[in-house]
BAMIVO-230671 format. One record per residue (C-alpha): residue in one letter; x negated, y negated, z negated. Coordinates in steps of 0.05 Angstrom, whole numbers, plus 32768, in hexadecimal, padded with zeros to 4 digits. Example, Ala and Ser with C-alpha at 12.3 -4.5 7.8 and 13.67 -1.06 7.14 Angstrom:
2
A7F0A805A7F64 S7EEF80157F71 
***
This chain:
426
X80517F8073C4 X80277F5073EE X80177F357431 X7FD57F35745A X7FC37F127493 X7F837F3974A8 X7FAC7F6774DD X7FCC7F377505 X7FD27F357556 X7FC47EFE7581 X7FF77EF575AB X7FE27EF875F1 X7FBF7F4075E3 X7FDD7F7E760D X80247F657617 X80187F7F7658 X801F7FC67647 X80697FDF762C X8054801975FB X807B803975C6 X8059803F7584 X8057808D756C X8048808C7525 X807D807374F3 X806E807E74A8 X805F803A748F X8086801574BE X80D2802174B3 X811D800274A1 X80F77FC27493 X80CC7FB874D1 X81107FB674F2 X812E7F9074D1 X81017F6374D7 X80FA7F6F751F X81427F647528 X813C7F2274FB X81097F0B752B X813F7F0C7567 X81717EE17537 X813D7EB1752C X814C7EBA74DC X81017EC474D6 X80EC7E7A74D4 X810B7E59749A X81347E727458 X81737E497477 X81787E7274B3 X81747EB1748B X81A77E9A7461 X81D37E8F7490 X81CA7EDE74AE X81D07EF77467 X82137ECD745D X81FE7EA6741C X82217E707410 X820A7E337431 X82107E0973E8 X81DE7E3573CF X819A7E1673AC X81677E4273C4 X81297E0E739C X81127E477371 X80E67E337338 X80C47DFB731A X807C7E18731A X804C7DEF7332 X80217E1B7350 X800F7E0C7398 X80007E5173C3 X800D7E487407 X802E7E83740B X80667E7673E0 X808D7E4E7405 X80E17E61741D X80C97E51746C X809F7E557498 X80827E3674DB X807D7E697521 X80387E6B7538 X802C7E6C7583 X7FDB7E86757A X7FFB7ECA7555 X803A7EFB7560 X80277F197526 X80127EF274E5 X7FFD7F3474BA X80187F687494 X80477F707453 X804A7FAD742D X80577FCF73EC X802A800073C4 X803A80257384 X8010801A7338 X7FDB80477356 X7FCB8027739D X7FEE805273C6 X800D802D740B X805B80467402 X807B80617440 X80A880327468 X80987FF37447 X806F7FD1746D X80827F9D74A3 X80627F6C74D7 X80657F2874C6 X807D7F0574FF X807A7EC474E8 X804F7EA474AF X80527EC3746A X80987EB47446 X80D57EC87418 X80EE7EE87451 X80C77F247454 X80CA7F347412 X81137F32740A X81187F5A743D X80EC7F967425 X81077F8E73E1 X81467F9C73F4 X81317FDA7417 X80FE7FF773D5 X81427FE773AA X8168801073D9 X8137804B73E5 X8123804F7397 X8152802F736E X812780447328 X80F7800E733D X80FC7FE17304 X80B97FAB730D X80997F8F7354 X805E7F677349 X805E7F24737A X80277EED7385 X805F7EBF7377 X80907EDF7360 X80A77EA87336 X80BF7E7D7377 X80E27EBF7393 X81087EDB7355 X813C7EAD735E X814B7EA973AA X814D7EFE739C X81827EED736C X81AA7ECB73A2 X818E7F0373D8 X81BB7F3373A8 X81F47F1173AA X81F37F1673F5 X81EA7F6073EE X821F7F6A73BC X82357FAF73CE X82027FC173FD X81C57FCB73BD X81CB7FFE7382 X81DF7FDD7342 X819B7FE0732B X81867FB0735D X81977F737321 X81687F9172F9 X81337F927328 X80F47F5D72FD X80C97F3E732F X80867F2D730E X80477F047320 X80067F307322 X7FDB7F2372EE X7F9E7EFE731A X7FCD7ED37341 X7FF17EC27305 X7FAC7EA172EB X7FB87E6B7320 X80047E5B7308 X80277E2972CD X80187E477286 X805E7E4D727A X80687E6F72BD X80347E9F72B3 X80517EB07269 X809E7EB67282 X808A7EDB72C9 X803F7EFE72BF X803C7F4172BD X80087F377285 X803C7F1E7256 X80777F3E726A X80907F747238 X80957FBD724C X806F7FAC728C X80357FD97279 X7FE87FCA728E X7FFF7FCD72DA X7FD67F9072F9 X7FF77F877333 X7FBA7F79735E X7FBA7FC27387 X7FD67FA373C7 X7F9C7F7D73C8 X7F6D7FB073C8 X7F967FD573F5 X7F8B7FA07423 X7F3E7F947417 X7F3F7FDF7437 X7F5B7FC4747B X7F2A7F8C7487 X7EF97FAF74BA X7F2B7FCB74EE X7F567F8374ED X7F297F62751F X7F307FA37550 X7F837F9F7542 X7F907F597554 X7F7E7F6E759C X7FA17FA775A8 X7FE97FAC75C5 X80197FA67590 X802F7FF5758F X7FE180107594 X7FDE7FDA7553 X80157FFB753B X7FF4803A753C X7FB8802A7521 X7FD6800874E1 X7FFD804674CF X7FBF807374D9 X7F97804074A8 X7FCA80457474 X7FC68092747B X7F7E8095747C X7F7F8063743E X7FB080867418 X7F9680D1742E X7F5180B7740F X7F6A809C73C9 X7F8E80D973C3 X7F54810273C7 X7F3480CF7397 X7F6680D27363 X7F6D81247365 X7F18811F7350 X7F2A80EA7322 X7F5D81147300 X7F42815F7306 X7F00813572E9 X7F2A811B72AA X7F46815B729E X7F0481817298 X7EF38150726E X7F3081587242 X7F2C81A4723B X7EE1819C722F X7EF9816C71F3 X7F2F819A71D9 X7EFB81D571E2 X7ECB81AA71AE X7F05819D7183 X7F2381E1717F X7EDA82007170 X7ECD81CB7133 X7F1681DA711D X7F008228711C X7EC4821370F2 X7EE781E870BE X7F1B821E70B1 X7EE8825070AD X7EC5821D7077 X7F0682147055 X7F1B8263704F X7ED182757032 X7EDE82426FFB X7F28825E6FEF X7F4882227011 X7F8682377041 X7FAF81F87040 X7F8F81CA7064 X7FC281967065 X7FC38199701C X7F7F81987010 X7F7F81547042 X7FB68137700D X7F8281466FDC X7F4E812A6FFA X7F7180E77005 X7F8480EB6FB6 X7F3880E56FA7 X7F2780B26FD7 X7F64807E6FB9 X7F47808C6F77 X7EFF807F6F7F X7F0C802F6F68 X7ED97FF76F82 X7EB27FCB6F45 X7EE17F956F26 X7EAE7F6C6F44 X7EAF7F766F8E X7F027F8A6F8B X7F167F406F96 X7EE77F3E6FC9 X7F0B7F6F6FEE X7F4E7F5D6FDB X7F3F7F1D6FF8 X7F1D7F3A7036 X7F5B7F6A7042 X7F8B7F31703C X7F617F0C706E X7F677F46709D X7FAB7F50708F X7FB37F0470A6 X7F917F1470E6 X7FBF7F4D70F9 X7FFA7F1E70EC X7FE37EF07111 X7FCB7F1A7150 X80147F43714C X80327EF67151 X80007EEC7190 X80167F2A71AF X80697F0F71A3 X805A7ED171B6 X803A7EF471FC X80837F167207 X80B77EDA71F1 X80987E9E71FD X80B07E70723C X807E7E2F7223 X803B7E337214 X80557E0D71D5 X801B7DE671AB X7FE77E2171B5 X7FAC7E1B71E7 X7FB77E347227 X7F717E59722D X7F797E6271EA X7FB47E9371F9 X7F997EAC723A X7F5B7EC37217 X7F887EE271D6 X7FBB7F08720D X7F9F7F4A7209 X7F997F5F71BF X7FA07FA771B5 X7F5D7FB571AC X7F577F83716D X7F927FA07152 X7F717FE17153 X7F277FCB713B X7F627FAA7103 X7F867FDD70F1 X7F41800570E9 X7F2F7FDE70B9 X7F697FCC708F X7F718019707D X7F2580197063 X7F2F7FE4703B X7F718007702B X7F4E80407010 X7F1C801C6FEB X7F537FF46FC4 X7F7F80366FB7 X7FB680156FDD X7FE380526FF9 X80008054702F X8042804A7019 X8033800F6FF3 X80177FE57018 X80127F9A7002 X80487F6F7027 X803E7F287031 X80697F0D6FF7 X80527F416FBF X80267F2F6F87 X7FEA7F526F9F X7FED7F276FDF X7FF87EE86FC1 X7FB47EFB6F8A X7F8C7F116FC8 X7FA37ED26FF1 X7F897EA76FB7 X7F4A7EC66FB6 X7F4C7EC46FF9 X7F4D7E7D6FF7 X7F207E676FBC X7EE77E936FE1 X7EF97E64701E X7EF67E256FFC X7EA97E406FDC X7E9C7E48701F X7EAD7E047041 X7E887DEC6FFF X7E4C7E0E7010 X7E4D7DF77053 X7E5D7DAB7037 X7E1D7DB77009 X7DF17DCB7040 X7E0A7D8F7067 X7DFA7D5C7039 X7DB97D7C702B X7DA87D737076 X7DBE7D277077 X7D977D1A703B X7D537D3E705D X7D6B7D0D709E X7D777CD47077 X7D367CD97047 X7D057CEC708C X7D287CAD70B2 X7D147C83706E X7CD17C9B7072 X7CCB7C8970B4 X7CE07C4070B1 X7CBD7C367075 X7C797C4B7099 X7C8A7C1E70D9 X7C947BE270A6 X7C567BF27091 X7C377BF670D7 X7C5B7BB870E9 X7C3B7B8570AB X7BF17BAD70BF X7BF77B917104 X7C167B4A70EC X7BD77B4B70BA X7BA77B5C70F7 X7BC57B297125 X7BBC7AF470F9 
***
C-alpha cells in the first residue's frame, strides 16, 4: 500500500461543471469514507480522527522510536489551498495488480489517516490477508493497534493478526534495529515479496497526471479508473506470456528428462539391471569406499570442518535475520550485505556432500560438532591455519628486511655523496 502524489487536482480546475463520475471499480467504500471524513474535518490531524472513531482521548498515539525522517510518515497533516486533491492511495497485490475498491483521493497531505482507513476496509473485504507492506510501517503499526480497538466488533478477528511490514527499499533508509524487527527482508515467513509494486504501479501513471490535475474532479475520476484498467488489463496479458512461456519451457524440460530416463533404463535392462533404485544404493556403496591417500585425508577433514563452520555460521546469520530486535555488536553493513544467504547455503551444502563422499561419511553419520572426528578435523583445521598466518609472518619479515637492507644502502651511498662534496668544497 502506498500513496502518490502525481494525480492530483488543482483546485480551481472545472468546479464549474457538476458531473457525476460513471466508472467505479477502483474507487469504492473507502473513497467515501473518506469523502464523508472530509465534511467532519477528521481529515487534518490524527486528534480529530480520534475523536470520530471514539478512542479514548488518554490514548498515546507517538508510535515508534525510529528515527527515520520521511515526510510522509507523520499522524497529521496541513490542508493545502493550491490542491483539492493531494494524490492517490491504493493497494496492489504480490504481483502488481491495482485491487478493486482500494483506492482513495487524498484530500489533504499524505497521513495515517488514509491508511487506516483502507486497512480497515482490505481486513473487512479479505480477512486471509495476513502481511501489508508500508513505507513506514513501523510509525503506523501501533496507532493500527489502537485503530482496532475502536473497531472492536466491527473487524473479523483476524484483523489482530494483520503484520504491517516496511518494504524492503524503504526500509534501507530506517534504524538497523527497525529495519531487522519491521523489514520485510528479515521478517520470518514473509517470503521474497519486496513490497515495492505500488511503486511501479505508480511509475505507470506519470504521463497522464499533468492532463488529470486539470480536469473536473468526476472526468478525473474517470480517467483514473480507466488507467488502472488499462494498467492492470496490460500486466495481465504480460503475465499469461510469462506463464504459458515457463510452461513450454517446463514440458520441454520434462520431455528431455523423460527421453534420457528411457535411455538409461534401456542401458540398464541390456546389462540385466531392473532395479534401479538398488543399483543407485550400490553405486553410492562404491563411491564411500573409494578412500582418499592418508596424506591428503586431513586435508579434507580439515577443509570439511571448515565448511561445516561456515554453514553454522551462515544458518546463525539467517536466525539472527528473524529474532533479532538490536543490531547487537555485528556491523550493520556487515549484516545488510550477509541478509540474503540461501544461495551460499546451497553452493555449501554442494560441497559438504562431496567432501562427504570422499571421506566415506554416510549420510546417517554425519560428524556433529562435539564428536571426535570434529574435534581431530578442527585441530587440523587449526594447525593448517596457524602454518598459514606463519607463512604470511615469514613473507612479511622477508619484505621488511628487503625495505630495511635497500633504505641502508641508500643512506650509506648519500653519506658517501655527502663527504665527496665536503672533500670538493674544501
Amino acid at each position: 500500500m502506498d500513496a502518490v502524489n502525481k494525480c492530483s487536482h488543482l483546485a480551481h480546475a472545472g468546479n464549474d461543471m457538476e458531473l457525476k463520475p460513471y466508472i467505479h471499480n477502483f474507487f469504492g467504500k473507502g473513497e467515501q469514507e473518506v469523502a464523508d471524513l472530509e465534511k467532519k474535518g477528521c481529515l487534518d490531524s490524527i486528534k480529530s480522527f480520534k475523536q470520530h472513531t471514539s478512542l479514548l482521548e488518554g490514548d498515546d498515539l507517538e508510535v515508534s522510536n525510529c528515527g527515520s525522517r520521511l515526510r510522509c510518515a507523520r499522524e497529521g497533516s496541513k490542508a493545502t489551498t493550491m490542491y483539492d486533491v493531494n494524490g492517490l492511495l491504493g493497494a496492489t497485490c504480490a504481483h502488481g495488480f491495482a485491487l478493486p475498491d482500494l483506492f482513495c483521493n487524498m484530500r489533504r497531505s499524505e497521513n495515517f489517516t488514509f491508511y487506516l482507513v483502507l486497512l480497515k476496509h482490505i481486513v473487512k473485504e479479505c480477512p486471509s490477508v495476513k502481511h501489508v507492506y508500508i513505507d513506514f510501517g513501523c510509525r503506523l503499526a501501533k496507532t493500527w493497534t489502537w485503530y482496532l480497538q475502536a473497531l472492536d466488533k466491527e473487524l473479523p478477528p483476524s484483523a489482530v493478526d494483520l503484520r504491517i511490514m516496511v518494504n524492503w527499499m524503504h526500509a534501507a533508509s530506517h534504524d538497523m534495529s527497525c529495519q531487522l524487527e519491521n523489514s520485510g527482508r528479515f521478517q520470518k515467513d514473509a517470503g521474497f515479496v519486496v513490497g515495492e509494486q505500488s511503486e511501479q504501479l505508480w511509475a505507470m501513471t506519470k504521463d497522464p497526471s499533468s492532463l488529470m490535475r486539470c480536469m473536473t474532479l468526476q472526468n478525473r475520476h474517470d480517467s483514473v479508473e480507466c488507467l488502472l484498467s488499462d494498467i492492470n488489463d496490460l500486466k495481465l496479458a504480460r503475465l499469461v506470456l510469462v506463464l504459458k512461456a515457463k510452461m513450454d519451457s517446463m514440458h520441454k524440460k520434462l520431455a528431455e528428462l523423460d527421453q534420457r530416463l528411457d535411455g538409461i533404463q534401456a542401458e540398464s535392462n541390456a546389462a540385466g539391471i531392473h532395479d534401479l533404485h538398488a543399483a543407485a544404493q550400490e553405486f553410492l556403496g562404491t563411491q564411500f569406499a573409494v578412500s582418499p591417500t592418508l596424506s591428503e585425508r586431513p586435508f579434507l577433514e580439515a577443509e570439511y570442518v571448515r565448511l561445516r563452520e561456515m554453514d553454522i555460521a551462515v544458518q546463525k546469520l539467517q536466525s539472527i535475520g528473524f529474532s533479532w530486535k538490536e543490531a547487537g555488536g555485528m556491523s550493520p553493513a556487515a549484516l545488510l550485505l550477509r541478509g540474503s544467504t540461501h544461495k551460499e547455503q546451497r553452493e555449501l551444502q554442494a560441497k559438504l556432500t562431496d567432501l562427504e563422499i570422499k571421506l566415506a561419511i554416510s549420510p546417517d553419520s554425519v560428524w556433529t560438532v562435539d564428536s571426535n572426528d570434529y574435534t581431530r578435523g578442527f585441530k587440523l583445521l587449526a594447525e593448517q591455519q596457524i602454518l598459514r598466518y606463519q607463512s604470511a609472518i615469514d613473507v612479511i619479515v622477508h619484505e621488511l628486511n628487503k625495505v630495511v637492507t635497500r633504505a641502508l644502502i641508500k643512506s650509506t651511498t648519500l653519506q658517501k655523496l655527502a663527504v665527496g662534496s665536503i672533500i670538493v668544497i674544501q
